[in-house]
N, C-alpha and C positions, 0 to 999 in steps of 0.2 A: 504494500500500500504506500505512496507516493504520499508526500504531506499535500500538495502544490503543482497540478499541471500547470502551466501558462502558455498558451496558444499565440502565435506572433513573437517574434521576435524581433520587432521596430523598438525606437527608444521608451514608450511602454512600456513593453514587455520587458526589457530590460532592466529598467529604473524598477520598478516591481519583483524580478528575479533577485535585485541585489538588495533591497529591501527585507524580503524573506530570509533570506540566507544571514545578513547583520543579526535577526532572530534565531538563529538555529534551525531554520524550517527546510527541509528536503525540497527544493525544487527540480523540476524537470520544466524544459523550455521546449516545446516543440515549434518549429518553422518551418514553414512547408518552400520557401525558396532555398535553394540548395547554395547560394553565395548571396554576399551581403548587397544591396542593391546601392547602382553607379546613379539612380537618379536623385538632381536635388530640388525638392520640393520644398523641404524650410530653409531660413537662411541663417537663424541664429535664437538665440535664447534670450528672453526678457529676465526681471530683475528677481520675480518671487522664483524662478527655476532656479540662476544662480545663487540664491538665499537659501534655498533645498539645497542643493550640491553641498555647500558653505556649511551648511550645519552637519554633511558627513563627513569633512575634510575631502570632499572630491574638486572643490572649485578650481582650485591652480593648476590643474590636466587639461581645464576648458579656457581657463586666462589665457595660457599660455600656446594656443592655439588659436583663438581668437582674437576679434578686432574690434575696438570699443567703438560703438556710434551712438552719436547724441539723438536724444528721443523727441526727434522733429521728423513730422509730415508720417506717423505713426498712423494717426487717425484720417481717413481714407485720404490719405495724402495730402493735407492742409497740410501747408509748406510756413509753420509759425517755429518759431523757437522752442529748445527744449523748455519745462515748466522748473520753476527754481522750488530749492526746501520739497523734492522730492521724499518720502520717509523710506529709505531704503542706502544701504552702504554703497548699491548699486544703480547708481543713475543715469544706464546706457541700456542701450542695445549691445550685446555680444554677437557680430556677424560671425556664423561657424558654420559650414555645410552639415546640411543633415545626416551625411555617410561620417563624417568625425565624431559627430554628438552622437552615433549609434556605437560607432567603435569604442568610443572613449567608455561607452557605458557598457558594453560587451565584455572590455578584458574587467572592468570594474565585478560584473556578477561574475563571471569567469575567475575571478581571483577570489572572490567571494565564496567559492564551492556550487556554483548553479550546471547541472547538468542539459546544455546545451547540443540541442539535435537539430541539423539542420534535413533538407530535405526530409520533413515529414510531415506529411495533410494530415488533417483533422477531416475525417467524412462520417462519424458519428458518434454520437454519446446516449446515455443512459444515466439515470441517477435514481437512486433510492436514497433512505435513511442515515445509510452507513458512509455513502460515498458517491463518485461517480466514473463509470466505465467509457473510457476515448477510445473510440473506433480509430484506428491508421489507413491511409492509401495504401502499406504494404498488406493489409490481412490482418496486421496483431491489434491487439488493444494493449491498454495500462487503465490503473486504476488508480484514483487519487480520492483523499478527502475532498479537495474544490476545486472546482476547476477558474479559472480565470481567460474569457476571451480579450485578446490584446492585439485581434487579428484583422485589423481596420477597416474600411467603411461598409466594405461587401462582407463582414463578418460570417465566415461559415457558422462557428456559433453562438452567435447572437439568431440567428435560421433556425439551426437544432436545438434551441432552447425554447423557440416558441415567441421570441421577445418580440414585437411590432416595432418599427422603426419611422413613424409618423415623420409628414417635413413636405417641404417643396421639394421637386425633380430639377436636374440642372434644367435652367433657360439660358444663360450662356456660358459656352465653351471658348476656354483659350490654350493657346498653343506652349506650350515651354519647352526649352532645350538647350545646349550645350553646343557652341558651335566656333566657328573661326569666320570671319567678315575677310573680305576681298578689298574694302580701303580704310585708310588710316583710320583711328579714330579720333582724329583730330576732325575731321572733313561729315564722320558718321553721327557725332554727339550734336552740334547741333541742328540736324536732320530730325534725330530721336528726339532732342529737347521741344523741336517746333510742335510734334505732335502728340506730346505728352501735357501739353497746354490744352487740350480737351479730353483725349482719351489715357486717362490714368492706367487701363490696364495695358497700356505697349509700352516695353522697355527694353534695349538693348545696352546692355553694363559688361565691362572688361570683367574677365575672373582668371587673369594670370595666366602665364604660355601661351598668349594669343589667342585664349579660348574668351567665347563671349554668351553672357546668358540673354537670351532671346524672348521675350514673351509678345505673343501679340492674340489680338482677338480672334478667333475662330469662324468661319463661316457658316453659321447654323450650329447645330449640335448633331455629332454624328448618331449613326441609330445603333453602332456596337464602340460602344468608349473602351472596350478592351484593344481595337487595334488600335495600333501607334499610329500617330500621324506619318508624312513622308520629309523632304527635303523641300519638295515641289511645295507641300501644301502651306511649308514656311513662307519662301519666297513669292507666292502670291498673294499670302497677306499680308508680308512688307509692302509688296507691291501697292498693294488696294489702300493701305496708309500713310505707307511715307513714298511713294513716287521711284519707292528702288528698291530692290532687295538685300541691299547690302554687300551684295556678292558674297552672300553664307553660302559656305562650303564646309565639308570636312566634321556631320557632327560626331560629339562623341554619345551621345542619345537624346532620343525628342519623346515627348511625352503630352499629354493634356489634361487640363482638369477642368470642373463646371463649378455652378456655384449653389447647388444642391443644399439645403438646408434640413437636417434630419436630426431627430434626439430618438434616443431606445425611449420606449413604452416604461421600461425600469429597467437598472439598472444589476439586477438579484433573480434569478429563478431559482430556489431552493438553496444548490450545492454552485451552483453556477452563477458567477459574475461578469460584467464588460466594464474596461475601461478605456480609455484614449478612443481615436476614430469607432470602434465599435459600438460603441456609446453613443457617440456625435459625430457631424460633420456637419464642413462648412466654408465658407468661401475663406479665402489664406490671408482675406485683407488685417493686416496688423500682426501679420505672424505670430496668433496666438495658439493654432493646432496644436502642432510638438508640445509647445508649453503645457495647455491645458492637460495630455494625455500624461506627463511626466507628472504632473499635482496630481490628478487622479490614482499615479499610484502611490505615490507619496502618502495620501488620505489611506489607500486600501491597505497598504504593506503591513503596516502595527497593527491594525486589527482582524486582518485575516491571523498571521504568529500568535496573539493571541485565542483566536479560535482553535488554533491547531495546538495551543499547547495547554486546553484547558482552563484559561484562565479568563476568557471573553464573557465579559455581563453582558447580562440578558438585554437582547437588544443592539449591543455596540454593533454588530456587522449589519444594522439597517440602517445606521447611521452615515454609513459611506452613501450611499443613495442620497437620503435626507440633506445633506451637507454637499454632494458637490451634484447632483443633479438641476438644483437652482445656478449653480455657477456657470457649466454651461449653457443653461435655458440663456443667462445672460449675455454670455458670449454670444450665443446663435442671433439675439436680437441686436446686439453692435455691430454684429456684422453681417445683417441684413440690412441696417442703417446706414453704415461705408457704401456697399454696393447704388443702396438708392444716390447715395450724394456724388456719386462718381460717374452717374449718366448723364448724358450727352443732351436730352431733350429740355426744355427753357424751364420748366417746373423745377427739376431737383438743381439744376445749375441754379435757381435761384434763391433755394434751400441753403447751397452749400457756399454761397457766398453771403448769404448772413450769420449762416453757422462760422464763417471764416472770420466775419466781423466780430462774433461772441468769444472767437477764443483770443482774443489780443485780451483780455480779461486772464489774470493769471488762474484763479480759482477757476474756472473753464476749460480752462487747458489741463491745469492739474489733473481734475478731476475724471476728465476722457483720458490721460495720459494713464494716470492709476487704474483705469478700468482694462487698455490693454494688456498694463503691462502685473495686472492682477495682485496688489501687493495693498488694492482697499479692499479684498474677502471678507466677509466678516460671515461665520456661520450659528446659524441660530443658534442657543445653548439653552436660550430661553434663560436668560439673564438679561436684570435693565443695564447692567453694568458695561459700558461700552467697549471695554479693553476684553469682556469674556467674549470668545469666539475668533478673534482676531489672531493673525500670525504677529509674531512679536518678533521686532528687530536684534542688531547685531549688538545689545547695549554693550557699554563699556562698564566693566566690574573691577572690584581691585586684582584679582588672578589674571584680568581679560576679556577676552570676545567671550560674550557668552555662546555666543557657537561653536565655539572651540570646546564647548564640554559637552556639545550636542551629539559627537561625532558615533555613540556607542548606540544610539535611535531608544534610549529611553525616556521613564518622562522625570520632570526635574521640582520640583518646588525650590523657586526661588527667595529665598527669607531673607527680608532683611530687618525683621526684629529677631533672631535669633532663640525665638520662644517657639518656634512651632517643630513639631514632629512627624515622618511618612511613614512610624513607629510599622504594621506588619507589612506594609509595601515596600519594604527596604530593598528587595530583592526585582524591584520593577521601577521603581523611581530612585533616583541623585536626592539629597538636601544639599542643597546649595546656600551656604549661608555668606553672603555676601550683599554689598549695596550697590546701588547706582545713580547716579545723579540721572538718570533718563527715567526711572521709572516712578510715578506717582501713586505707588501702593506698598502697603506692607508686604505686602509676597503677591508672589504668584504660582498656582499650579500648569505648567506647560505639559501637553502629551507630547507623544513623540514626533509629532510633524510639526511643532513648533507653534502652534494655537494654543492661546488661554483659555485652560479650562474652569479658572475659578481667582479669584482676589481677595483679600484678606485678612486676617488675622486672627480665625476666632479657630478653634481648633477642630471641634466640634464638628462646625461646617464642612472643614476641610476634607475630612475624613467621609463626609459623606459624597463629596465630590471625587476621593481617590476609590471608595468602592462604585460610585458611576464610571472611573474611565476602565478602573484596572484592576477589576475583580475583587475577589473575597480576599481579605488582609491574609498573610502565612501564620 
């Protein structure tokens, strides 16, 4: 018995394999692509993902790879300045191709102890009481406690689970790809620039060895979005926009996507969970997909380990639902609102230039800024208390970052009256007795993903807060 399938093996699935394992918990990763995939559909990480990495010591594998960009023209491309007093240590864009941020998080569960199988479909399951039974494309099954789909938008299963996946069908398709241009791009950029002054979705950008990322609009929506586009079908929609085609030659792969808008029905059938794309999907405007899929597992990880190790209260694993099912509803609806402000007809153009006028307002800015880059979450706890539910920053304590103590994914009561106890949770929570000029409470109780679960001081209370997150005291 397997503690942990996880189906996909995208950053997801990954971030989630290495989750489990920091736990103790047996994972098995099944992938049904037999090598890691050369296309790039995201382009980098927002700031609550780097905040996640941060708190397990993975962040400096992605610093160091990446390229910081200021958080301007985030929000469907309104070209205003980053927003100041950010609340995050991280007040960029991290541009990183999405084959690195998979890698990077691959050798991570990989080093972790995650049993990793590539070339292996998922074509059926079963589930009872005890567990649930994976059908293979080769003939065998396995069998696991839970399974987890992290097997993206066409989810085989979120299918074999029954789940409904409600939403719009794409209405426009665009082209993307990797390629090499035939003149300078001294001569090409402002060609691109002319016609990126109405159609937001074309862009042709350098990505190093002469290779160049290509997106342009699509003609119609094709009727099987499984085949790839061609070479031809780029260069006649440069053609039809900018008056040339750039003389693209040479790709290294072409691909397409729509702007399909879909949420699972829920997110839980019994044994059986989804996170990232199999969950949601959505248009790419604000490069918040990856992100969003890498927090979903961040939310699932601690409390699946503790279902598996017996120690999950009643209820914790509907809470992953409850708490990030709203998060993407909210994504889906900002960026169904980018798409409208980024059309071409005189209605949303005139939309999106007084929405243009509104963000020269800092609080405006801010506030669309924080909603991309997902670091205003706050999840119900059903507290008036504004700090409970909230991810909490990198404060500064006298030892340090406090994410520097986050690295082991337990949970932490932070004291700074020095009076309180995690007396039988010892073995599931830090006390951290320590202060800090950033924070305006006598303590706090953090889970493992770094959200406040309670504020205080009174002892009583507290206790009744650590048997809500993290079971029955030892």
């Amino acid at each position: 018995m397997i503690d942990v399938i996880i189906a996909g093996g995208g950053p997801t699935g990954m971030m989630l394999a290495g989750e489990l394992r920091l736990h103790g918990v047996g994972v098995v990763l099944l992938e049904r692509d037999p090598e890691p995939t050369k296309v790039v559909r995201a382009l980098g990480l927002h700031a609550r993902s780097l905040e996640i990495l941060d708190q397990r010591g993975l962040v400096d594998r992605f610093l160091a790879l990446g390229t910081k960009h200021p958080l301007a023209g985030f929000f469907a491309g309104i070209d205003k300045p980053a927003p100041e007093r950010l609340d995050t240590k991280y007040p960029h864009a991290l541009g990183l191709r999405q084959p690195i941020t998979e890698r990077l998080l691959t050798e991570h569960a990989a080093e972790m102890g995650a049993d990793i199988r590539r070339g292996c479909a998922v074509t059926g399951l079963a589930q009872d009481d005890e567990g649930v039974t994976v059908e293979l494309a080769d003939g065998t099954s396995l069998r696991a406690r839970y399974l987890v789909g992290c097997d993206g938008g066409r989810s085989t299963v979120r299918k074999l689970a029954g789940i409904g996946f409600p939403g719009e069908p794409t209405r426009v398709e665009t082209l993307l790809g990797e390629m090499e241009i035939g003149m300078p791009w001294e001569e090409a950029m402002p060609i691109m620039m002319e016609v990126r002054k109405t159609r937001k979705l074309f862009g042709i950008g350098p990505f190093g060895d002469g290779v160049y990322r290509v997106v342009v609009p699509a003609d119609g929506v094709s009727e099987d979005r499984s085949v790839l586009p061609t070479l031809d079908d780029f260069k006649a929609r440069l053609r039809h926009f900018a008056g040339t085609d750039f003389g693209v030659h040479s790709p290294r792969w072409m691909s397409r996507f729509g702007d399909a808008t879909r949420q699972a029905e829920r997110y839980r059938s019994g044994r059986v969970f989804l996170a990232g794309d199999a969950a949601h999907i959505h248009p790419p405007t604000g490069g918040q997909g990856l992100n969003l899929g890498i927090q979903d597992a961040f939310n699932l990880g601690w409390k699946l380990a503790a279902a598996v190790h017996g120690r999950a209260p009643e209820g914790l694993l509907d809470t992953y639902e409850a708490e990030r099912h709203p998060v993407a509803e909210e994504v889906l609806n900002n960026t169904r609102a980018q798409i409208e402000l980024m059309k071409v007809e005189p209605g949303p153009q005139a939309v999106r230039r007084l929405l243009t006028e509104l963000v020269q307002f800092e609080e405006v800015n801010r506030y669309l800024i924080e909603k991309i880059i997902a670091v205003s979450v706050r999840y119900d706890l059903g507290s008036g208390d504004d700090l409970v539910g909230r991810r909490i920053g990198d404060l500064a304590l006298k030892r340090g970052g406090l994410y520097d103590q986050m690295h082991a994914g337990r949970g932490i009561l932070l004291d700074q009256t020095g009076a309180l106890s995690v007396g039988g949770w010892a073995d599931r929570v830090d006390h951290l007795v320590d202060v800090s000029e950033e924070l305006d409470a006598p303590a706090v109780l953090l889970r493992p993903d770094g959200h406040v679960a309670w504020t205080g001081a009174d002892q009583q209370d507290l206790e009744g807060q650590l048997a809500r997150w993290f079971g029955v005291a030892s």
